[in-house]
C-alpha positions in Angstrom: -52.2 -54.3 -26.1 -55.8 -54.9 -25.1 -57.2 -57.3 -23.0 -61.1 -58.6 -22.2 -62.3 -58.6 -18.6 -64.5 -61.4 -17.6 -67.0 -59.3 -17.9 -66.6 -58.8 -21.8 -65.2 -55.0 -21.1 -62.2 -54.2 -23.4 -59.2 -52.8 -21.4 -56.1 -51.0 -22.6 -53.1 -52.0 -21.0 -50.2 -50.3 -22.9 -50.3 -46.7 -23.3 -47.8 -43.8 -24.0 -48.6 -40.2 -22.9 -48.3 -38.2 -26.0 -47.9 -34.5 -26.1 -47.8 -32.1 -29.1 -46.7 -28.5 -28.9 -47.4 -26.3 -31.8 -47.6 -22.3 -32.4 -51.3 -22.3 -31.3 -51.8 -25.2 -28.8 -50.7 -27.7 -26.4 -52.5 -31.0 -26.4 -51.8 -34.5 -24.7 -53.5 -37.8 -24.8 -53.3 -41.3 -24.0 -52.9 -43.3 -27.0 -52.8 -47.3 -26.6 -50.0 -49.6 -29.0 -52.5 -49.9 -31.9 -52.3 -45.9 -32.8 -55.5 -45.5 -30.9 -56.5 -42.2 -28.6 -58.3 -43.5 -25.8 -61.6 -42.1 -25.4 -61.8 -39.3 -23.4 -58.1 -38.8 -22.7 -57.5 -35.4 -25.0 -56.6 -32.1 -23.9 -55.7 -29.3 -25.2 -54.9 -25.5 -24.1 -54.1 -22.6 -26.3 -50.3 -21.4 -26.9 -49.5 -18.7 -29.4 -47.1 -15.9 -29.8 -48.5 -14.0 -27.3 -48.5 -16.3 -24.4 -45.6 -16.1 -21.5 -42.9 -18.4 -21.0 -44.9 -19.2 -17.7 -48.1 -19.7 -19.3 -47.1 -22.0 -21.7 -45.1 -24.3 -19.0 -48.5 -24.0 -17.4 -50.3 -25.1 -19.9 -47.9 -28.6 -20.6 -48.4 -29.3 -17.7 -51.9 -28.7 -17.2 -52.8 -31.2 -20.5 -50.6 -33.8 -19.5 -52.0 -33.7 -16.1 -55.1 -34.1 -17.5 -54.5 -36.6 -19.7 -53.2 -38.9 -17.5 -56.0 -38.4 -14.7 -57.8 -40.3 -17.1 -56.2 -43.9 -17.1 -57.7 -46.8 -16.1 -56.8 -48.9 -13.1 -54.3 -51.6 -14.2 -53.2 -49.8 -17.5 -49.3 -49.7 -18.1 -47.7 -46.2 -18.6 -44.7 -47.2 -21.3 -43.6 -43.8 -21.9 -44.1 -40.0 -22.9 -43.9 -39.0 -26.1 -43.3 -35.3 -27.0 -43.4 -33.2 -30.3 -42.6 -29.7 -30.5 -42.4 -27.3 -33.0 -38.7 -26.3 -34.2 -36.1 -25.9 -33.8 -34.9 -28.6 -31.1 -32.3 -29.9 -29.6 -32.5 -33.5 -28.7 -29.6 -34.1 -26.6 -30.6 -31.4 -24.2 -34.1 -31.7 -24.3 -34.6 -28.0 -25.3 -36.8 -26.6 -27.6 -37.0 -22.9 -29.4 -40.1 -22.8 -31.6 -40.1 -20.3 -34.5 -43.7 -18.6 -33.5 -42.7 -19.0 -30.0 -40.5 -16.1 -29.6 -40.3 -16.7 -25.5 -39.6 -20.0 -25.8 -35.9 -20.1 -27.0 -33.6 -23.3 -25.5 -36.5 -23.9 -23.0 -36.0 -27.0 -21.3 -39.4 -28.9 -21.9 -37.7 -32.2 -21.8 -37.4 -31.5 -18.1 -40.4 -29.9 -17.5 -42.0 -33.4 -18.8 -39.8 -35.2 -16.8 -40.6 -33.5 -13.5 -44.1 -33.7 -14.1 -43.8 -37.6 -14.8 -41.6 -38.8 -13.1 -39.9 -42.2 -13.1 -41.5 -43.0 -16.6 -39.0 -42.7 -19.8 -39.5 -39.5 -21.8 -38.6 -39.3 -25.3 -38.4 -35.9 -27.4 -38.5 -34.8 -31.1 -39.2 -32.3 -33.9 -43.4 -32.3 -34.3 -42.1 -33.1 -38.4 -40.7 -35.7 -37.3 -44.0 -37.5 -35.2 -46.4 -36.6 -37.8 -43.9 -38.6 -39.9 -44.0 -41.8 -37.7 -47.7 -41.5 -38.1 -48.1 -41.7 -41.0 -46.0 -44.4 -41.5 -47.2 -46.4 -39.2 -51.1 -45.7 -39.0 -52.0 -43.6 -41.8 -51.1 -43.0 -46.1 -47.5 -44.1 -45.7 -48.0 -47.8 -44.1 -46.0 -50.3 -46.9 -43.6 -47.3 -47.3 -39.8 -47.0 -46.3 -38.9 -43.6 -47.9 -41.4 -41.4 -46.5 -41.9 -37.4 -45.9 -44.4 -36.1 -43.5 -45.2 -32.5 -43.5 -47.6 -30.4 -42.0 -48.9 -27.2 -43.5 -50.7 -25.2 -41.1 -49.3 -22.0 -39.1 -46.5 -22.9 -40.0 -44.7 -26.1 -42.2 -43.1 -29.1 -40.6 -41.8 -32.2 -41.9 -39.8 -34.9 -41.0 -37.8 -38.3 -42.9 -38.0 -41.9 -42.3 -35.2 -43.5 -44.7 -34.8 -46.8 -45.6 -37.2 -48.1 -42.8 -36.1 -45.2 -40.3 -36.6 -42.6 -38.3 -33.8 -39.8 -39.1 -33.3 -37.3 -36.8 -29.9 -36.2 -37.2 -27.6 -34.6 -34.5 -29.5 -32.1 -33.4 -33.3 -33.7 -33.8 -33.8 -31.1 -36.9 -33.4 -33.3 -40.2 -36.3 -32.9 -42.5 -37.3 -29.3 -42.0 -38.7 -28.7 -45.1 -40.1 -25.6 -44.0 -37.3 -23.9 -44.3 -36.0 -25.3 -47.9 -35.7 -21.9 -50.6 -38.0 -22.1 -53.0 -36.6 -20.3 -56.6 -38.9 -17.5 -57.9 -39.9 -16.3 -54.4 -38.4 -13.6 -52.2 -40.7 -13.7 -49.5 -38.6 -12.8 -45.9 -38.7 -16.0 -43.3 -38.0 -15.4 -39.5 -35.7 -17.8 -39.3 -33.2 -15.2 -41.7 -34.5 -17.0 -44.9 -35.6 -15.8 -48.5 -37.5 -17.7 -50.0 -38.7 -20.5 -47.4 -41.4 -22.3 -48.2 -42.9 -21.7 -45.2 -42.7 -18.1 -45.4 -44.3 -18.5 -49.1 -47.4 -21.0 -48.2 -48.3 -21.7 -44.6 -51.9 -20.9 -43.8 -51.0 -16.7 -42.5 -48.6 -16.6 -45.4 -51.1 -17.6 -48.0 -53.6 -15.3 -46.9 -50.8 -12.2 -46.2 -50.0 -12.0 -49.3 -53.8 -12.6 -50.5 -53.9 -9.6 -48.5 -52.0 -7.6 -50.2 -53.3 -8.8 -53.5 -56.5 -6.9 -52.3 -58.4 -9.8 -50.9 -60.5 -8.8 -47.4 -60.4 -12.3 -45.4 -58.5 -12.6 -42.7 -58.2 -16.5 -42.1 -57.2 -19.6 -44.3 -61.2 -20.6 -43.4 -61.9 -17.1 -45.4 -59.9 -18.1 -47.9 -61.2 -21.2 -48.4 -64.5 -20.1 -48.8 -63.6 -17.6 -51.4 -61.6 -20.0 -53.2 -64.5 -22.7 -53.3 -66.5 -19.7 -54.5 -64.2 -18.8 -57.6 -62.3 -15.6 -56.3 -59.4 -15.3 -58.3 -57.3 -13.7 -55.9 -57.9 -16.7 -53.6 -57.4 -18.6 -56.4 -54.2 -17.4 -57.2 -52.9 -17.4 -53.9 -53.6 -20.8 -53.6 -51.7 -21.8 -56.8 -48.8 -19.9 -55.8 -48.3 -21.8 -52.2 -49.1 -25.1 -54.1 -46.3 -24.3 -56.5 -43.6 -23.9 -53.8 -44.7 -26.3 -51.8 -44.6 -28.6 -54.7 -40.8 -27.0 -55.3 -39.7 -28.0 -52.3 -40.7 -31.4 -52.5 -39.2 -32.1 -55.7 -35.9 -30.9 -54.2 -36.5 -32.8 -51.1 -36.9 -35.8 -53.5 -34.3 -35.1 -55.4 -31.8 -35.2 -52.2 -33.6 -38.4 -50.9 -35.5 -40.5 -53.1 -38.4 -40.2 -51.4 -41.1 -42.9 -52.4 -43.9 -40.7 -51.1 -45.2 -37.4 -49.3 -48.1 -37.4 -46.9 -49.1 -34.0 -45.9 -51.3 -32.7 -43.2 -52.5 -29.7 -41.1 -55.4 -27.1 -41.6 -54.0 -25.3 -44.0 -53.5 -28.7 -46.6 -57.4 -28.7 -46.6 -58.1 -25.3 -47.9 -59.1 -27.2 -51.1 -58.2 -30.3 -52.9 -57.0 -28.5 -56.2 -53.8 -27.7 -53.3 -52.3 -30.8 -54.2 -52.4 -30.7 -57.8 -50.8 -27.5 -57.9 -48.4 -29.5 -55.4 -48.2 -32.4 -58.3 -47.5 -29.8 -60.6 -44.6 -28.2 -60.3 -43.3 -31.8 -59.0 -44.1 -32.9 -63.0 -41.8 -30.2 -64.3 -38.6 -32.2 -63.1 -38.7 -34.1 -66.4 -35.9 -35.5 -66.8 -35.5 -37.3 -63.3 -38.3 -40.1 -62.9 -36.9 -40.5 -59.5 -38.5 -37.0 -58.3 -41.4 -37.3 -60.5 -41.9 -41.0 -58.7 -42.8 -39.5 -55.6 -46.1 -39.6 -54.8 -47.6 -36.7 -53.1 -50.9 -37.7 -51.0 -53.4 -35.7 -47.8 -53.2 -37.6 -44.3 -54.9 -40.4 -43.9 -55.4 -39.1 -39.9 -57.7 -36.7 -38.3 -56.1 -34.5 -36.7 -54.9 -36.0 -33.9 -52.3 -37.1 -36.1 -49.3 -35.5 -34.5 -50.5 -37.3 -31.0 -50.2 -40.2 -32.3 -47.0 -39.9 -33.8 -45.8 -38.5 -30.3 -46.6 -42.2 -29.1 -45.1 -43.5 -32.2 -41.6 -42.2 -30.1 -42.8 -44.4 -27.3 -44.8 -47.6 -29.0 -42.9 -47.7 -32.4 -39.2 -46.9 -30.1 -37.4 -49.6 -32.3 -37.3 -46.8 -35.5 -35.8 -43.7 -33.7 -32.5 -43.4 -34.8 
């Protein structure tokens, strides 16, 4: 909550520590029980496949460190929230991200934990938080049959069913990066063939642009050319809508999903992404329950996966 001094200053009083850990940084922030990141409370460091074990420990704990050295007198810590890239393992509190190769069963749970202490500390599957976020803050509020996903570096995603947060045993459920797509052989580090995040992450999309004879070397590049009518960027744009959109219709299929909210960099490398998206959704015909599902952009900036880091702490009541 917030609170007004007698002086007519505004206060935040409950906060949770949110941390996000992804394939290309670590960030943390305070964020107060209305969704909010406090001013001035965001850090983040760089990660990425090249980085150590001991680098990126070191660079957890220098953004939550930071983050932290920035509440105010009086506030009340409530929790730490933590999202990491996948796969995780809830129970133990260890995580093994897919373009963290040096990171496998790493216990960041504990590293959290010893960094702050006596303060409950609360883990789960990035998917999952961006999820929460959106449900609670962002294009899925009013919804109780929700996807999040996030494509970017790599793709994420994560459930909330019938009002809740779904985890499953192992913290994994909703992984829709890793859902085969038909019609695509593309080879997936996770053993996959197929996988949609193999097919139409950001470095996936512009890969196999690559190959296709185009010259940028970033989704930005691609972007550009697309806005600009290349047809190669133009066609690899189609291609990752369409399995994106594939995987969604199975994913709705499966769950009866009342609606999709996707976010990361790569979900803005044009608009015309999501049509390609509704597209292939539309071909499912004869079932109005996949059809249903609507299919919409985040409704946060991008400090959408902090918040639904807090979500674990401020919206506890919906982790299964």
């Amino acid at each position: 909550m917030t609170t007004t001094t007698a002086t007519g200053e505004t206060t935040t009083k409950n906060l949770a520590l949110a941390i996000d850990i992804g394939g290309t940084k670590a960030e943390a922030a305070l964020v107060d029980s209305s969704g909010t990141v406090v001013a001035g409370s965001r850090f983040r460091r760089p990660t990425g496949a090249g980085s150590t074990s001991d680098e990126l420990a070191a660079a957890v704990r220098s953004v939550l460190t930071d983050a932290l050295a920035t509440r105010a007198p009086g506030s009340d810590l409530l929790g730490v929230g933590v999202g990491s890239a996948g796969p995780i393992t809830v129970a133990q509190g260890l995580v093994s991200p897919l373009n963290l190769g040096v990171w496998r069963d790493f216990p960041l749970r504990q590293l959290v934990v010893d960094s702050v202490p006596d303060v409950p500390v609360t883990m789960r599957m990035d998917g999952e938080c961006i999820t929460l976020a959106e449900h609670w803050v962002g294009a899925a509020v009013g919804y109780d049959n929700v996807m999040g996903m996030i494509v970017s570096t790599g793709i994420g995603g994560g459930l909330i069913l019938e009002g809740s947060a779904i985890a499953g045993p192992t913290g994994n459920a909703g992984h829709i990066g890793h859902v085969e797509v038909g019609g695509f052989d593309d080879s997936c580090l996770c053993g996959g063939i197929g996988c949609v995040e193999a097919i139409a992450s950001g470095p996936k999309t512009v890969a196999w642009a690559n190959r296709q004879g185009f010259t940028g070397a970033t989704g930005e590049d691609l972007a550009a050319a697309y806005a600009a009518g290349d047809p190669i960027a133009r066609a690899a744009v189609e291609r990752s809508g369409r399995a994106i959109g594939q995987a969604i219709a199975s994913a709705a299929a499966l769950d009866d999903l009342d609606i999709v909210a996707i976010g990361g960099g790569f979900s803005r490398v044009t608009p015309d992404l999501f049509r390609f998206i509704r597209e292939a959704i539309a071909k499912r015909v004869a079932f109005g329950f996949v059809t249903k599902v609507k299919v919409v952009p985040s409704a946060l900036s991008d400090a959408g996966p902090l918040i639904g880091s807090a979500a674990l702490v401020h919206r506890a009541e919906m982790i299964a």
